[in-house]
C-alpha positions in Angstrom: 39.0 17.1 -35.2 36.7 14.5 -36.0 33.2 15.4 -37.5 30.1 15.6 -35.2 28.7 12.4 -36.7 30.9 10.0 -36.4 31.1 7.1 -33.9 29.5 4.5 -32.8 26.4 3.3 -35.2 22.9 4.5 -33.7 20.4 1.9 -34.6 18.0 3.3 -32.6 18.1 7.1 -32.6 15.3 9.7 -32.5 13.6 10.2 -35.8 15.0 13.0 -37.5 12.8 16.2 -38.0 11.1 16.2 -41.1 10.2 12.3 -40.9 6.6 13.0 -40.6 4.5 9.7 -39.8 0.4 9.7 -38.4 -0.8 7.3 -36.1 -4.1 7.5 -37.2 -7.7 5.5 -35.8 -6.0 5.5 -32.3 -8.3 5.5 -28.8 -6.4 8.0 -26.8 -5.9 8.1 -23.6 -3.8 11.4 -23.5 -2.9 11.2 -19.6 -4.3 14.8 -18.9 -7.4 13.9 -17.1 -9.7 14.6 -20.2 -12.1 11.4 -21.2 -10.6 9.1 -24.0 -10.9 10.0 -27.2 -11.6 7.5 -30.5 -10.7 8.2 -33.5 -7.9 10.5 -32.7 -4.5 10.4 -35.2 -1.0 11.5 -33.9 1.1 13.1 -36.0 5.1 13.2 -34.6 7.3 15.0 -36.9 11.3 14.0 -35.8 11.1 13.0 -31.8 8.1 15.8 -30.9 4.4 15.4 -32.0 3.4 18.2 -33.9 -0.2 17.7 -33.9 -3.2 15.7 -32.2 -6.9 15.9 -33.5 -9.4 14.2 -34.9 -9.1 11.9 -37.9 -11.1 13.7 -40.2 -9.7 17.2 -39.3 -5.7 15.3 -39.2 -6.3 14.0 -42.8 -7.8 17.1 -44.5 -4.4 19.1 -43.4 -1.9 15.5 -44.2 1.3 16.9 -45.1 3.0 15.6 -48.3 4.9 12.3 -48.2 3.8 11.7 -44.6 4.0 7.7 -43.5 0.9 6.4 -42.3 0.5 3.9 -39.4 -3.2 3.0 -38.9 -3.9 1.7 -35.0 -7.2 0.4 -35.9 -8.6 1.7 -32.4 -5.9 0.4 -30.3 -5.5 2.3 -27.0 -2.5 4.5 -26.6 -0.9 6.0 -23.5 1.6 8.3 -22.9 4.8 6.6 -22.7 5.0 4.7 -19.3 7.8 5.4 -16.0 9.1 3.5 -13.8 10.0 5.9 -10.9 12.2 3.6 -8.9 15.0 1.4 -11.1 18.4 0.1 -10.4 20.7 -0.5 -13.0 24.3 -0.6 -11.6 24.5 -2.1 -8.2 26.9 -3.6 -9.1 27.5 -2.6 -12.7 26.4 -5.3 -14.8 26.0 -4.1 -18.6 25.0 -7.0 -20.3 22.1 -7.5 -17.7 21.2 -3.9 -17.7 21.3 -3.6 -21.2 18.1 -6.5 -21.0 16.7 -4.5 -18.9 16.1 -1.9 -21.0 15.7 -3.2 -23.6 12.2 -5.1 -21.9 11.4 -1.9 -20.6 11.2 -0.1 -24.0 9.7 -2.9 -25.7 7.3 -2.9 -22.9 6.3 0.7 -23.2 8.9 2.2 -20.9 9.9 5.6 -22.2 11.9 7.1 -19.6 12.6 5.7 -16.1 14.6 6.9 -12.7 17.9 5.3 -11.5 17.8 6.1 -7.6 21.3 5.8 -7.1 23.8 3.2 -8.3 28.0 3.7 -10.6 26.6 6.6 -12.3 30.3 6.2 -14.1 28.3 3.6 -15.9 24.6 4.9 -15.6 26.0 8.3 -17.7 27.4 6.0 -20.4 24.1 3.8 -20.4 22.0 7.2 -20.6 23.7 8.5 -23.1 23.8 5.4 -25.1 19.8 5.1 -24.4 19.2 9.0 -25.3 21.5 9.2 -28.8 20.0 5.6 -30.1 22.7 3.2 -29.6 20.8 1.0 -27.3 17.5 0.4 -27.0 16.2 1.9 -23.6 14.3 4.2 -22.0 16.0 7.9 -21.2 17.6 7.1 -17.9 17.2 10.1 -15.0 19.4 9.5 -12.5 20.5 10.5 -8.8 23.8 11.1 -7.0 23.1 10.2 -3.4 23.7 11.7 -0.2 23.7 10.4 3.3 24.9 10.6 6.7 29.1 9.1 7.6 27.2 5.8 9.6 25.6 4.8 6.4 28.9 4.5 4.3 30.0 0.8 5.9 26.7 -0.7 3.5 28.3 -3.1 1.3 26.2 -1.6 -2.0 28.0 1.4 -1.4 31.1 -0.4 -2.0 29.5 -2.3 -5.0 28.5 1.5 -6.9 32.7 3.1 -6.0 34.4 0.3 -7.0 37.9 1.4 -7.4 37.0 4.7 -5.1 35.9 5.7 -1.6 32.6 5.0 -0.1 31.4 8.5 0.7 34.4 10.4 -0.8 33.1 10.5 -4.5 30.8 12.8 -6.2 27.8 10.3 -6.6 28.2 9.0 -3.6 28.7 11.6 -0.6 29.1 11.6 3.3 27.4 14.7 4.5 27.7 16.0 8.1 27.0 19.4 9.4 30.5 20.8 8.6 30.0 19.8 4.7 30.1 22.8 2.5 26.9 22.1 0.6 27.4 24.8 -2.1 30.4 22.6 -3.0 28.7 19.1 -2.8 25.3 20.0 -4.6 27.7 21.4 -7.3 29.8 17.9 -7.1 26.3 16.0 -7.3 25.5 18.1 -10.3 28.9 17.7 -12.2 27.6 14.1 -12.6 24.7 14.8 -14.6 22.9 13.8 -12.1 18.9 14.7 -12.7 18.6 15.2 -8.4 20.2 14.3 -5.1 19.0 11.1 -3.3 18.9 11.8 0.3 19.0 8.1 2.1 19.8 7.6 5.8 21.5 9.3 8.7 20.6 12.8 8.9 19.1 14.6 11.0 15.9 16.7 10.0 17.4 20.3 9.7 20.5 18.7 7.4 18.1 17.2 5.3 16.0 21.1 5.1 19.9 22.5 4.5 20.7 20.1 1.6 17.6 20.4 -0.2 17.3 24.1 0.0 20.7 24.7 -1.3 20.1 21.5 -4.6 16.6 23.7 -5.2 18.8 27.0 -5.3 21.2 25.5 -7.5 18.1 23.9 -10.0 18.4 20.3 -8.9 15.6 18.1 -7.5 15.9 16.2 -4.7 14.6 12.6 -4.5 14.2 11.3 -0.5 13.4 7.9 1.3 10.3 8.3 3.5 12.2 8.2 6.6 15.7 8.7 6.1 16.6 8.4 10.0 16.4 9.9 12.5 14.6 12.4 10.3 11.3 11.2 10.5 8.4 11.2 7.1 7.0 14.6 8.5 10.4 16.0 9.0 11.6 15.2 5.3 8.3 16.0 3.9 8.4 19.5 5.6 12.0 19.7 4.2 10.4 20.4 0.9 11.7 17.3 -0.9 10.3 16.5 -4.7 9.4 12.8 -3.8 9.4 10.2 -1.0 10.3 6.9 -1.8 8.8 3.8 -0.4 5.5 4.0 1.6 6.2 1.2 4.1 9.1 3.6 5.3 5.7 6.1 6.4 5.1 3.5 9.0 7.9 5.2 11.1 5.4 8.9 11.1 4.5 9.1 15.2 6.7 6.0 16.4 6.7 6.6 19.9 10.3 5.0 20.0 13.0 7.1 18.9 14.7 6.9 15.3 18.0 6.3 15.4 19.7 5.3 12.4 19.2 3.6 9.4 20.7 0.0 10.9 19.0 0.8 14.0 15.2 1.2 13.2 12.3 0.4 15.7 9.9 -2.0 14.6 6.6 -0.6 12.7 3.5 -1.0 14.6 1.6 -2.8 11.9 -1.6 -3.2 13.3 -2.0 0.6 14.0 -2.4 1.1 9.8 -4.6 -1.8 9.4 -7.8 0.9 9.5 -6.4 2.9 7.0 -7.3 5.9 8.6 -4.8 6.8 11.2 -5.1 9.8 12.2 -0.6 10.7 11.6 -0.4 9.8 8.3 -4.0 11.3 7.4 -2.2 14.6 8.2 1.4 14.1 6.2 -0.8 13.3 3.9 -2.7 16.3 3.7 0.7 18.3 3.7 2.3 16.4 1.1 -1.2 17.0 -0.9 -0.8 20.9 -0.5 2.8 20.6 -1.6 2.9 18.4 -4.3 4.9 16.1 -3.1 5.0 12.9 -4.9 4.9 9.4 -2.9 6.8 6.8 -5.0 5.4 3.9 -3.1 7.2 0.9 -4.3 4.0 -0.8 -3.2 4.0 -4.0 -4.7 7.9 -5.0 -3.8 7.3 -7.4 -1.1 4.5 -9.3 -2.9 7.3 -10.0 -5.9 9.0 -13.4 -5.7 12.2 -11.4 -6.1 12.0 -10.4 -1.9 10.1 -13.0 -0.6 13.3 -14.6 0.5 14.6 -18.2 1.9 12.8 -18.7 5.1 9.8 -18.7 6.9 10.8 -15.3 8.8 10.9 -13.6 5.5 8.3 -15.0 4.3 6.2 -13.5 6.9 8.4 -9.8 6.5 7.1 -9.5 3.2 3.7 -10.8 3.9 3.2 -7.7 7.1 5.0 -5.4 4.5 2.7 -6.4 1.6 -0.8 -5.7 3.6 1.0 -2.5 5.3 1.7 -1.2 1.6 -1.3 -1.8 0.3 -3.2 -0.2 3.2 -0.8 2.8 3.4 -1.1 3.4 -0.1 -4.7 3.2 -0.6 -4.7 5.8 2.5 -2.4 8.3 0.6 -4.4 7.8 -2.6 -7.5 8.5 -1.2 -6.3 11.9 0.9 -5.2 12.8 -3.0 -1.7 12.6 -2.7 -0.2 12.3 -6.2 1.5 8.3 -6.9 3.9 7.1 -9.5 4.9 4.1 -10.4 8.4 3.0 -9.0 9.5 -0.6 -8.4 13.0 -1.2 -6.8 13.4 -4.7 -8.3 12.9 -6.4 -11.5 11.4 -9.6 -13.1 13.5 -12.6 -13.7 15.4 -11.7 -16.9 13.3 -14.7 -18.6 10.0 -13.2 -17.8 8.4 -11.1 -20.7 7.4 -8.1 -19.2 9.2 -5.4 -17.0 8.2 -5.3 -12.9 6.1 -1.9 -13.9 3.3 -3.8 -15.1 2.6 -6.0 -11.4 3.2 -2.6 -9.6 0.8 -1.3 -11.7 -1.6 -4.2 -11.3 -1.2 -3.9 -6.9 -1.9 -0.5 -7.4 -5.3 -1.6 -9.0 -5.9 -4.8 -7.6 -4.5 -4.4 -3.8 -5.3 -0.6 -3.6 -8.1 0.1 -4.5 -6.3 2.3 -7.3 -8.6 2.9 -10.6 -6.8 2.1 -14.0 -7.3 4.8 -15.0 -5.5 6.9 -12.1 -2.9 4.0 -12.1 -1.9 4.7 -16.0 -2.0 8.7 -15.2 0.5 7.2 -12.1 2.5 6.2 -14.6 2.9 8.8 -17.2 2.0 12.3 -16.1 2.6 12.1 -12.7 6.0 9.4 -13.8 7.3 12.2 -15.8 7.0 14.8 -12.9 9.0 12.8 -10.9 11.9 12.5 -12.6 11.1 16.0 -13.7 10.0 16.0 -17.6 6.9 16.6 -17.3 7.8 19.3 -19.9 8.4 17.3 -22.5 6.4 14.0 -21.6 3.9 12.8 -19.6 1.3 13.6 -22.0 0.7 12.9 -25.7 0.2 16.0 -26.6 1.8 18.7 -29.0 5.1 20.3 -28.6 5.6 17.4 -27.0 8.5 14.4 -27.3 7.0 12.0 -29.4 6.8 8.8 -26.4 3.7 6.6 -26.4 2.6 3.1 -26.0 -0.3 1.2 -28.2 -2.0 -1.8 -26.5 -4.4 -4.0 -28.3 -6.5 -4.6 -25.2 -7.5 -1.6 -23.2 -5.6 -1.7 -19.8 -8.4 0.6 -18.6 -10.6 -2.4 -18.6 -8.8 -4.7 -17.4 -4.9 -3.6 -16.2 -3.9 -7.3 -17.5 -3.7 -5.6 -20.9 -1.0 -4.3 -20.3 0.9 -7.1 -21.7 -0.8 -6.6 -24.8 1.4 -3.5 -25.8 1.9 -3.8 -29.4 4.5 -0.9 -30.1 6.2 1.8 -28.5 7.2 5.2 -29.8 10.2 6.9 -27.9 11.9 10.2 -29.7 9.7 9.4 -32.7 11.5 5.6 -32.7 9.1 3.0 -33.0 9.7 -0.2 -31.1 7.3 -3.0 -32.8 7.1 -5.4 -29.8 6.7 -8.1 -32.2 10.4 -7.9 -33.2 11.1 -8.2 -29.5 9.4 -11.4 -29.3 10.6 -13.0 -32.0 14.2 -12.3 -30.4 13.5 -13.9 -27.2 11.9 -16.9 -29.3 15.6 -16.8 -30.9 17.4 -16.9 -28.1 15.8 -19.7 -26.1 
């Protein structure tokens, strides 16, 4: 048998317990709600941080032969999440291997695939969590949704080889299905949750996510998943809702159908932002915790704006009902993370996180401060780490990001992010550029 430590070379694995470094002079920002903190030093022993205190106190207790790393007051955050990614639709490895690789290098720790080949999504996860590729730790979904919905061409794209429907990560559910045996199925992927999509009715959407929270699995839902309506999958008791332009369908007075069939969204009843339907999902997704990951800024993104003036004007009703539907939900306290659904041009620097980030502020009405805790505590509850990330804090893995700029004064800053520590890796962003100026 071959020994445990051979294979492929990890160039970028977790720091190995005992390698003891301090970030010492940071301004932290530890994403638990408490004020920011100066002159605060990190110490990460391996991939967990063993300790965070004050300079002073930090250096008087320095173990022997520690590294030090001083940040010189730079701000650091808990390491960022993109709640809504798409990596293998179809597979592409080359171009999802840039991807991650931005979104590390851009203060990405971990990040949630919402259904796509998970036979090549586990290989890339893997590859991301051991260190031979540079990524972010990769959650992903196995996806469930009515027989009707199975004809979509992406479906075809993600079973290449297989049967739309008839695979594991991929599965036609009806009321006959033995859901026992399909959550299991879903689960055999190493799957982090079950993505409920389209074309189910309410009580099938309750069934399936009672029986993935009895067997330990989350379940991860579009907002309307048709005919079941936002209230309907809400009240299922689903961990998140995906996409808050789909809560435009909450008290449509026509009928839903089906996921190819849906009425059009009365736009101008949201423009308020106080209507009085969504006011009260909101106020039960409040009192159940159930996280909205809005995808607000999608249509604004020159990736959907498409070819004509009809889509043009699409994305320009779906961009203002985003932003009012989202600064709605925020404001009734409903708890927001930080999913996209697209990404930047593979030329651009910086990952699509940072401009859904920037709507959030900017088109929301979102402070930057509750946009970053968006992104890391209540990132890493979605995908459910919160665990082990989330917040910089002891016990915890050692994922953070250091900006030179505060992106609490200005959200711009962002795309000052000068390193990023994932598993006790660091990721100097410098390097990063320098490779890009390489390869032009």
């Amino acid at each position: 048998m071959a020994d445990n430590n051979s294979g492929a070379p990890q160039p970028y694995a977790p720091a190995a317990t005992g390698t003891v470094v301090v970030y010492r002079g940071a301004t932290l920002f530890d994403g638990t709600g408490d004020p920011v903190r100066p002159g605060t030093s990190i110490v990460t022993d391996g991939a967990r941080i063993s300790a965070v205190g004050p300079d002073a106190e930090i250096a008087a207790a320095l173990p022997a032969g520690a590294e030090v790393v001083d940040l010189d007051g730079a701000l650091v955050v808990p390491g960022l999440v993109d709640s809504h990614q798409h990596i293998a639709t179809p597979p592409d490895r080359p171009l999802a291997e840039a991807v991650l690789r931005r979104l590390v290098y851009s203060g990405v720790t971990a990040m949630r695939d919402m259904a796509d080949d998970v036979r090549q999504v586990g290989d890339i996860a893997r590859a991301t969590l051991v260190g031979e590729i540079p990524g972010p730790d990769v959650r992903y979904a196995s996806l469930m949704a009515g027989p009707g919905f199975f004809d979509d061409p992406r479906t075809h794209q993600v079973t290449q080889g297989e049967t739309p429907g008839e695979v594991p990560w991929m599965q036609a559910v009806t009321a006959d299905t033995d859901l026992p045996l399909a959550v299991a199925l879903a689960r055999g992927t190493h799957a982090a949750a079950i993505k409920v999509y389209a074309d189910l009715e309410a009580p099938l959407v309750a069934a399936i996510t009672a029986e993935a929270h009895r067997q330990g699995i989350a379940v991860w839902a579009h907002a309307t998943v048709f005919p079941a309506s936002p209230g309907e999958v809400v009240d299922a008791g689903v961990d998140s809702v995906s996409h808050v332009t789909l809560l435009g369908f909450e008290g449509c007075e026509e009928a839903l159908k089906s996921y190819k069939n849906k009425p059009k969204v009365d736009h101008a009843r949201f423009a308020g932002g106080d209507d009085a339907g969504v006011a009260a999902l909101f106020a039960r997704m409040k009192a159940r915790g159930t996280v909205l990951d809005a995808t607000a800024g999608m249509w604004a993104s020159d990736e959907l704006a498409g070819e004509t003036p009809e889509d043009a004007e699409k994305a320009r009703a779906n961009t203002e009902l985003a932003a009012v539907l989202t600064a709605q939900a925020f404001r009734a306290g409903v708890d927001l993370s930080t999913g996209t659904d697209y990404e930047t041009d593979p030329k651009d620097p910086f990952p699509a996180l940072f401009d859904e980030m920037a709507f959030l502020v900017r088109r929301c009405g979102v402070p930057a401060a509750q946009v970053l805790r968006s992104a890391t505590l209540v990132g890493a509850r979605a995908a459910g780490i919160e665990d082990v990330a989330g917040t910089v804090a002891a016990g915890k893995l050692a994922n953070f990001a250091v900006f030179a700029r505060s992106p609490l004064d200005d959200i711009d800053n962002l795309r000052t992010v000068t390193l990023t520590v994932k598993r006790g890796h660091r990721y100097e962003r410098a390097a990063f550029d320098a490779a890009r100026e390489e390869n032009r």
